[in-house]
Backbone as a printed PyTorch tensor [residue, N CA C, xyz], in Angstrom:
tensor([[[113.7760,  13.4860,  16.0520],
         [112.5110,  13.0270,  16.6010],
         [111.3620,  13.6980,  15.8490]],

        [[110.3500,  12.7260,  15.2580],
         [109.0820,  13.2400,  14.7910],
         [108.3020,  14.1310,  16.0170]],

        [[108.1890,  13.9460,  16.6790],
         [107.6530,  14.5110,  17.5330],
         [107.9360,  15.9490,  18.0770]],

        [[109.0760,  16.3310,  17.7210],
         [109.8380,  17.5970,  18.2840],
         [109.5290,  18.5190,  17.5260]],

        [[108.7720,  17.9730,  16.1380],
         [108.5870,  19.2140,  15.1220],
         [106.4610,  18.6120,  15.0570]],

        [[106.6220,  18.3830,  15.8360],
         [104.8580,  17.8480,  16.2970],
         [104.0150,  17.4530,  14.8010]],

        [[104.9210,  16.6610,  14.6590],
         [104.4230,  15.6940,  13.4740],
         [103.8600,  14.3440,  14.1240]],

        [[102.4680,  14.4550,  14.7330],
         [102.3520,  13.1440,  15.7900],
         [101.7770,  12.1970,  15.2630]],

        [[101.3590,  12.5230,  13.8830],
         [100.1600,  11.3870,  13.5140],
         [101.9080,  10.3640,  12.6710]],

        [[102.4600,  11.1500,  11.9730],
         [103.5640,  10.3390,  11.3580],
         [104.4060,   9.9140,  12.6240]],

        [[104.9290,  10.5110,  13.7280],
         [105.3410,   9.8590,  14.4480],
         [105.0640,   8.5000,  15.3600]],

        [[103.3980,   8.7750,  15.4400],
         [102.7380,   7.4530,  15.7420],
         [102.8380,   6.1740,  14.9770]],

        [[102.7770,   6.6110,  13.2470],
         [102.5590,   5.8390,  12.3860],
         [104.1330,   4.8820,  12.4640]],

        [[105.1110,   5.7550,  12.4320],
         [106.8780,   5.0630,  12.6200],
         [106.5270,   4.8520,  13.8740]],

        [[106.1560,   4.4580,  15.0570],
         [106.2760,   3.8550,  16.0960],
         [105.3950,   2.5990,  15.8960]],

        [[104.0000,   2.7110,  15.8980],
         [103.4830,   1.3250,  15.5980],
         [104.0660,   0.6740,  14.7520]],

        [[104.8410,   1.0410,  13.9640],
         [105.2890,   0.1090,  12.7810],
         [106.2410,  -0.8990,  13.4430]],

        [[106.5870,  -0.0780,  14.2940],
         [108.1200,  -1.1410,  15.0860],
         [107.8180,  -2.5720,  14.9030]],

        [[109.2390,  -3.4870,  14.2210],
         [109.1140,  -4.7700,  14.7660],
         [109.2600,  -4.8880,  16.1070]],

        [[108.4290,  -5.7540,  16.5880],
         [108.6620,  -5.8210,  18.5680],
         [108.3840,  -7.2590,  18.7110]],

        [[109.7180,  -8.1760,  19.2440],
         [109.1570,  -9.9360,  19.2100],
         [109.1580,  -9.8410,  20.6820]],

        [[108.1510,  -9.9270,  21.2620],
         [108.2020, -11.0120,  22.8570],
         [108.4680, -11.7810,  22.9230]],

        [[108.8090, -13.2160,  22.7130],
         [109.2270, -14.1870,  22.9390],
         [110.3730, -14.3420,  22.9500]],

        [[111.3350, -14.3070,  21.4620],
         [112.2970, -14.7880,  21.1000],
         [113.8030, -13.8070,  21.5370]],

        [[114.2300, -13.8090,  22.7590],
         [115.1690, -12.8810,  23.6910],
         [116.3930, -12.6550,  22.5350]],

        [[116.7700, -13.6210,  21.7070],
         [117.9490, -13.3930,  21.1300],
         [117.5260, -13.4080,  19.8660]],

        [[116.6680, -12.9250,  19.5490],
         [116.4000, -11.9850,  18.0650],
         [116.5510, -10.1340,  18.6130]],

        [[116.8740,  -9.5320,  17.4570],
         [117.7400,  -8.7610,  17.5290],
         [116.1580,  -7.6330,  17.7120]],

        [[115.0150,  -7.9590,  17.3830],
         [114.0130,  -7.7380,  17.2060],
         [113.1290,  -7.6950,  18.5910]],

        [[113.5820,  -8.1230,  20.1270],
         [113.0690,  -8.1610,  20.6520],
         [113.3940,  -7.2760,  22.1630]],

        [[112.1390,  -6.7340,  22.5990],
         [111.9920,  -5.8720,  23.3930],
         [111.2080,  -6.5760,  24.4600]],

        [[111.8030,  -6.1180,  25.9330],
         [111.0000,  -6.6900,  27.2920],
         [109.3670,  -6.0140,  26.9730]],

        [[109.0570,  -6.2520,  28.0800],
         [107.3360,  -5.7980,  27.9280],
         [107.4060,  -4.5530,  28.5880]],

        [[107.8820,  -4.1490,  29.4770],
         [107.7060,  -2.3820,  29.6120],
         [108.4770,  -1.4970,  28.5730]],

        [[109.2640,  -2.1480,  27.7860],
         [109.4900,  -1.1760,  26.6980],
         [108.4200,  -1.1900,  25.8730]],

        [[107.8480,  -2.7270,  24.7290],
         [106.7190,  -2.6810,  23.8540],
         [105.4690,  -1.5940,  25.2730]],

        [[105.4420,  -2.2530,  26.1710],
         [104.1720,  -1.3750,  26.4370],
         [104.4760,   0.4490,  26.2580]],

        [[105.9890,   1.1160,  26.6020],
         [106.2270,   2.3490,  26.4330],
         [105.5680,   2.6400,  24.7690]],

        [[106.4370,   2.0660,  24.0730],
         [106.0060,   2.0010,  22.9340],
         [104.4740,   2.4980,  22.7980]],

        [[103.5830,   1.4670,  22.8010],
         [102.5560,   1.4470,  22.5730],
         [101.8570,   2.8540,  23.7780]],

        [[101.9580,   3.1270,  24.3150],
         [101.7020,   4.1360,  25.7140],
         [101.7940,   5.3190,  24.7890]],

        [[102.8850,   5.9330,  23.9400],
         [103.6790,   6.2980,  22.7090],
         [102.7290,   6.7310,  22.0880]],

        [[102.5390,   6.1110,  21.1870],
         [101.8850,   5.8730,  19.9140],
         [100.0640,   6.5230,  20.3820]],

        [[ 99.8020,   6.2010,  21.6340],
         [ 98.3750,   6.4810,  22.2610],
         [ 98.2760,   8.0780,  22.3600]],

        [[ 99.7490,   8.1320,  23.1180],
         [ 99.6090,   9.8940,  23.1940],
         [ 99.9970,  10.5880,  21.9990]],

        [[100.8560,   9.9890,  20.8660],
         [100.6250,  10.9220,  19.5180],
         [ 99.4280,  11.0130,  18.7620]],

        [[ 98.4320,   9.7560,  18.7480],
         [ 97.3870,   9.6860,  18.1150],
         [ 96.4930,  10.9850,  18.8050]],

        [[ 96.8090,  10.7910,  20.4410],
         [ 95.7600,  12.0920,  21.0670],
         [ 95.6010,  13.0200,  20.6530]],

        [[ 97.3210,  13.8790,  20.2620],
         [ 97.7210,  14.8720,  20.3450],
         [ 97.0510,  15.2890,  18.7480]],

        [[ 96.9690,  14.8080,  17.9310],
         [ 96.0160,  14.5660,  16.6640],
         [ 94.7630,  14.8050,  16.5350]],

        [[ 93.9920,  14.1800,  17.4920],
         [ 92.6620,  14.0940,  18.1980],
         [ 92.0980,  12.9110,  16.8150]],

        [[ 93.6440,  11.5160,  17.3380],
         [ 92.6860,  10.4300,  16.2320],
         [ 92.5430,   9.5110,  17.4050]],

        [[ 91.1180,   9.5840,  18.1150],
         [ 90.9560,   8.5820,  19.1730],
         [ 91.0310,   7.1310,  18.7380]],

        [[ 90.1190,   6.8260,  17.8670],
         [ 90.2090,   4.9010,  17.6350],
         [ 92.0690,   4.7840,  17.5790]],

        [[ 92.4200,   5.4670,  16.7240],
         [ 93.8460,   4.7030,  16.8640],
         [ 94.5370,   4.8680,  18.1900]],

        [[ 94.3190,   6.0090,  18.9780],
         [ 94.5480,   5.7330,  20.1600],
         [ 94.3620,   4.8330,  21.2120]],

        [[ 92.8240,   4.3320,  21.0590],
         [ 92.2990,   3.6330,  21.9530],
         [ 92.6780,   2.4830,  21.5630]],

        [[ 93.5470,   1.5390,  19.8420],
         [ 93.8130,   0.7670,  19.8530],
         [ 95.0160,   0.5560,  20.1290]],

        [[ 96.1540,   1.0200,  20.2750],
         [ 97.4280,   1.7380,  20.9730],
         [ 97.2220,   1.3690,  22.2560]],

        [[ 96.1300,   1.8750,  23.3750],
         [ 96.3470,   2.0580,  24.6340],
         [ 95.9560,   0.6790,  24.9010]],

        [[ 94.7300,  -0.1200,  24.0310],
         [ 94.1400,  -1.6850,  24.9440],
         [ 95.7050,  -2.6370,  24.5050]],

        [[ 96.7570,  -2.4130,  23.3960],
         [ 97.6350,  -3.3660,  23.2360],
         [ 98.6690,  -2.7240,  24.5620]],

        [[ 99.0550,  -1.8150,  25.0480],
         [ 99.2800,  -1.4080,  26.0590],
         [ 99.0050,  -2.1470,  27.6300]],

        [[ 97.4960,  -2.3320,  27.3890],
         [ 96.7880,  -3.3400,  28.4430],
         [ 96.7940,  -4.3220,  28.3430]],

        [[ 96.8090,  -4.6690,  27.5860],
         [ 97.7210,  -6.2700,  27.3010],
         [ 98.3430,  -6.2950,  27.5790]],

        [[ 99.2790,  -5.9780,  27.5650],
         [100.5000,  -6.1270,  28.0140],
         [101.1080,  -6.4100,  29.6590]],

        [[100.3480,  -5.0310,  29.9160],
         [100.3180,  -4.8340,  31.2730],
         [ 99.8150,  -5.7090,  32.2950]],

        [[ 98.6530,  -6.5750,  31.8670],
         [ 97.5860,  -7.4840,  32.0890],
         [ 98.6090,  -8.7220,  32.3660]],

        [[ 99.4480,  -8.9130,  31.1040],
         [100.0480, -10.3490,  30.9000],
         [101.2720, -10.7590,  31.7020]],

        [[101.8480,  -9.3540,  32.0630],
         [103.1870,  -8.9100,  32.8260],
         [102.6770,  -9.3370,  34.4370]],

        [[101.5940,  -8.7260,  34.3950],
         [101.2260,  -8.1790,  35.9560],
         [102.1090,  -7.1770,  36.8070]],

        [[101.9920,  -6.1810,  36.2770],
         [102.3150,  -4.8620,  36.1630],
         [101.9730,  -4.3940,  36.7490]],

        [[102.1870,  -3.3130,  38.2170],
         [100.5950,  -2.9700,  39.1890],
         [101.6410,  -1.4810,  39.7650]],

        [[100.6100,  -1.1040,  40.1320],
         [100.8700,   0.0090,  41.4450],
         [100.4500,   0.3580,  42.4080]],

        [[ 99.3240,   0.2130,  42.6310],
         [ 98.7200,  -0.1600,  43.7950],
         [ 99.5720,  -0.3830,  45.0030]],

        [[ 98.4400,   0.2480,  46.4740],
         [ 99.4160,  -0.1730,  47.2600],
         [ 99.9220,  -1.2990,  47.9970]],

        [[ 98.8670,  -2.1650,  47.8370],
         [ 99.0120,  -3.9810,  48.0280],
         [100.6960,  -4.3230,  46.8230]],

        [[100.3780,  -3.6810,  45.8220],
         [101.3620,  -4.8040,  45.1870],
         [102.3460,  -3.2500,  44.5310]],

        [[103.2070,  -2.6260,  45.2000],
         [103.6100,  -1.6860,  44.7050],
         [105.0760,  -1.7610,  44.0610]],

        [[105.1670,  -1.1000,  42.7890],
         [106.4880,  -1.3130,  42.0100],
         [107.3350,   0.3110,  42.4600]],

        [[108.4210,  -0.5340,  42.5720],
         [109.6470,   0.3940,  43.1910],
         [110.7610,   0.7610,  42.0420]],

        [[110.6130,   0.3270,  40.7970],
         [111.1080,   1.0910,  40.0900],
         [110.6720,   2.3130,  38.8350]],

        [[111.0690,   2.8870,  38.7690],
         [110.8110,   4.7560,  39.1500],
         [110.3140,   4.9510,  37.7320]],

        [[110.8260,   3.7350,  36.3330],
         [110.4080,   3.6980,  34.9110],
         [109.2020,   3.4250,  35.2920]],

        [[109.0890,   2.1000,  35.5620],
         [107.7330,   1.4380,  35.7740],
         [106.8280,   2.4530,  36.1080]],

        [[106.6930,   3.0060,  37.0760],
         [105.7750,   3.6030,  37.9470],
         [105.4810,   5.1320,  36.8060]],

        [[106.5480,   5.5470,  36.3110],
         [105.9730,   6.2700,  35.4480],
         [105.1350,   6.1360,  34.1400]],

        [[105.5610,   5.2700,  33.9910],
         [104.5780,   4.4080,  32.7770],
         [103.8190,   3.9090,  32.9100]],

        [[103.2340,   3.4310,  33.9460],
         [101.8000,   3.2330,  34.6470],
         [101.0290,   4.3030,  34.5440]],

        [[101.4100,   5.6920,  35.5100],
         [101.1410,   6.8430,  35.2170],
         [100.3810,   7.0000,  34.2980]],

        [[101.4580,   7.3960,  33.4330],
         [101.2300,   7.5190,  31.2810],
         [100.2610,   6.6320,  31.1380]],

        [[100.3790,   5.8450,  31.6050],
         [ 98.7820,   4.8530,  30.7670],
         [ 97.5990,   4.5030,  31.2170]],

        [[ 97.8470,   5.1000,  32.7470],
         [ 96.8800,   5.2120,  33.3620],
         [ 95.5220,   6.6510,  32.6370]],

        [[ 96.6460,   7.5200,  32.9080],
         [ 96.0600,   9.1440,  31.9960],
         [ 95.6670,   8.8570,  30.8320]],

        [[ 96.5580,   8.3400,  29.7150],
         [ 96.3720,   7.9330,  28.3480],
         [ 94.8180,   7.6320,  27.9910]],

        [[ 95.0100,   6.2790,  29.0040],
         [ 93.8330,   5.2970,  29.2200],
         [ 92.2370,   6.2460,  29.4810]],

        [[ 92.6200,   7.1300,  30.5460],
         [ 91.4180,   8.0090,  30.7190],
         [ 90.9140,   9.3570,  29.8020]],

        [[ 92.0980,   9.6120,  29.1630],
         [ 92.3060,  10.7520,  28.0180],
         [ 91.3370,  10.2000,  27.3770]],

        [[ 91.3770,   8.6760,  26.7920],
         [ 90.4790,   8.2790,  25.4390],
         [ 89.3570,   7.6690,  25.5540]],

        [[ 88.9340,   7.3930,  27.3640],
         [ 87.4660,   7.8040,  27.4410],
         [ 86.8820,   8.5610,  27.6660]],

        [[ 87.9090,   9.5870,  27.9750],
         [ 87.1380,  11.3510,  27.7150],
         [ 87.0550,  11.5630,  26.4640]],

        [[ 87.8660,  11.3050,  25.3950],
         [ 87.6020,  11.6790,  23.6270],
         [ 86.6420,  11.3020,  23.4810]],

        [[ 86.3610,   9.6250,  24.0310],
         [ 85.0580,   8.8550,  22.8470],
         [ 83.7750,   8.7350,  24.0410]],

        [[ 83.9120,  10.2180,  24.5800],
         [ 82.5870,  10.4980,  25.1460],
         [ 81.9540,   9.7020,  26.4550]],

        [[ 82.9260,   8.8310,  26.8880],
         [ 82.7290,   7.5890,  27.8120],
         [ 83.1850,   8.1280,  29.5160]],

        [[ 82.3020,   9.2990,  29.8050],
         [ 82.3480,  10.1850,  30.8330],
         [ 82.3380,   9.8940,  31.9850]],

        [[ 81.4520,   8.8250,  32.5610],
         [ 81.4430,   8.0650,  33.9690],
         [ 82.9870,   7.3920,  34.1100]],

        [[ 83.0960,   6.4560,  32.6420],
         [ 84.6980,   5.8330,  33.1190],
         [ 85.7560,   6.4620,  33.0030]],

        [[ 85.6540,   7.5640,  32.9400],
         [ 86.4610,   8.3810,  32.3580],
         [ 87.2360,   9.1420,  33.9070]],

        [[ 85.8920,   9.4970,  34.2660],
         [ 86.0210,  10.3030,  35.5210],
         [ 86.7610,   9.3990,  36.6390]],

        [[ 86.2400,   7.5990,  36.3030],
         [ 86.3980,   7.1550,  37.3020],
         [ 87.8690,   7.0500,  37.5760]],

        [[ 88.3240,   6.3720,  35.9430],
         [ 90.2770,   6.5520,  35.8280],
         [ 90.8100,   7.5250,  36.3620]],

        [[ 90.2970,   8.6840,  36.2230],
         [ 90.7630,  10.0120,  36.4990],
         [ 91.2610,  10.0920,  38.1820]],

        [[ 89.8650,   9.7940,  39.1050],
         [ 90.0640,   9.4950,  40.1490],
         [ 91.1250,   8.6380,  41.0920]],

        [[ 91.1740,   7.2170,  40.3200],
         [ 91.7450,   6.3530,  40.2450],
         [ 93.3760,   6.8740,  40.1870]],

        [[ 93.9100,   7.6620,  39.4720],
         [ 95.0970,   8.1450,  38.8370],
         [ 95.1550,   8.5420,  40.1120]],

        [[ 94.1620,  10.2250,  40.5350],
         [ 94.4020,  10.6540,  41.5250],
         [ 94.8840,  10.0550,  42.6790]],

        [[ 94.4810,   9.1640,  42.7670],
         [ 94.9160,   8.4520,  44.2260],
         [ 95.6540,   7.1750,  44.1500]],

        [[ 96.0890,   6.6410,  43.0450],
         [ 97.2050,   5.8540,  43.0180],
         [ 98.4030,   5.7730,  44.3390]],

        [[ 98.7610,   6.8530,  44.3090],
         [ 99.7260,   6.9720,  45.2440],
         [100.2350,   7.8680,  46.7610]],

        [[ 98.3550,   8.0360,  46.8530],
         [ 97.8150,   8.6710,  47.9720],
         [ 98.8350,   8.4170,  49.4810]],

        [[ 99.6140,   7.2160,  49.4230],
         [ 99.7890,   7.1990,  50.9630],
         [101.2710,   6.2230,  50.8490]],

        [[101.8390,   7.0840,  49.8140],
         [103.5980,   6.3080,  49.3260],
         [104.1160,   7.3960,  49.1080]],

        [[105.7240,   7.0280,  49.1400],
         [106.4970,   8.3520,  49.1170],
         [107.1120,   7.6570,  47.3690]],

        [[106.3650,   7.3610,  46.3270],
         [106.6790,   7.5100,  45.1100],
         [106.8690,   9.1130,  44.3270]],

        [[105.2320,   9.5560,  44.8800],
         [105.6980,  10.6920,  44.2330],
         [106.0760,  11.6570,  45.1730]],

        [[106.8580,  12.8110,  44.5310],
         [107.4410,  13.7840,  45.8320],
         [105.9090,  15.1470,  46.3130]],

        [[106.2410,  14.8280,  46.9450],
         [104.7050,  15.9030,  47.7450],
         [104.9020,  17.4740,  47.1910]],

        [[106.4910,  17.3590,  46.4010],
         [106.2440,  18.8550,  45.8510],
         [105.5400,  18.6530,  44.0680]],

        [[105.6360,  17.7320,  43.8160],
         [104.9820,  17.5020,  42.5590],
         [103.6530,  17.8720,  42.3430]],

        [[103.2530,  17.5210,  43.4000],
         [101.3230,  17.4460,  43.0990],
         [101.3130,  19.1040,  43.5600]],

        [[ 99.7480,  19.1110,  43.1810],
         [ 99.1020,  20.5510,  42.8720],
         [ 98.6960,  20.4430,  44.5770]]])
């Protein structure tokens, strides 16, 4: 793993590169949409860890795409019960707010932040010994 020896900008670079087909299920090339979105979720937090925001922030909106197109949620109206999902929401929820704290974008920044916070205010997703 690139990453284990915190090589993040090359590890980002071999992850975006991935071929990833949505459509075509029986090409050998193709990945469901919460994997491409892991992927891309990926690639957002190595660019961070770098401190290369644009490529992050273009990483995290193909991310939102994704998520957007899926209808992907956590919330407690429409809540997902499996335990990947919900962590990868997480991740891109933070991600997402990480890189409007980089590119100085402080009101929305705070607001994600908040938002994160209380995602899961009143569900037994996360365990009550987790949080601070």
């Amino acid at each position: 793993k690139l990453n284990d020896n915190e090589d993040y900008s090359t590890a980002a670079r071999m992850l975006a590169g991935l071929r990833m087909e949505e459509n075509d299920e029986g090409s050998v090339y193709y990945m469901p949409p919460i994997e491409r979105c892991d992927v891309f979720v990926k690639v957002a937090e190595c660019y961070l860890e770098e401190d290369l925001t644009v490529e992050a922030e273009g990483a995290v909106t193909k991310a939102g795409t994704i998520i957007e197109a899926t209808g992907i949620s956590i919330s407690a109206e429409n809540e997902v019960k499996d335990e990947r999902t919900v962590t990868l929401m997480l991740r891109y929820k933070s991600t997402y707010a990480r890189v409007l704290d980089a590119n100085r974008k402080f009101l929305p920044a705070a607001m994600k932040y908040h938002d994160l916070s209380t995602a899961y205010l009143h569900t037994d997703a996360i365990d009550a010994d987790d949080l601070l």
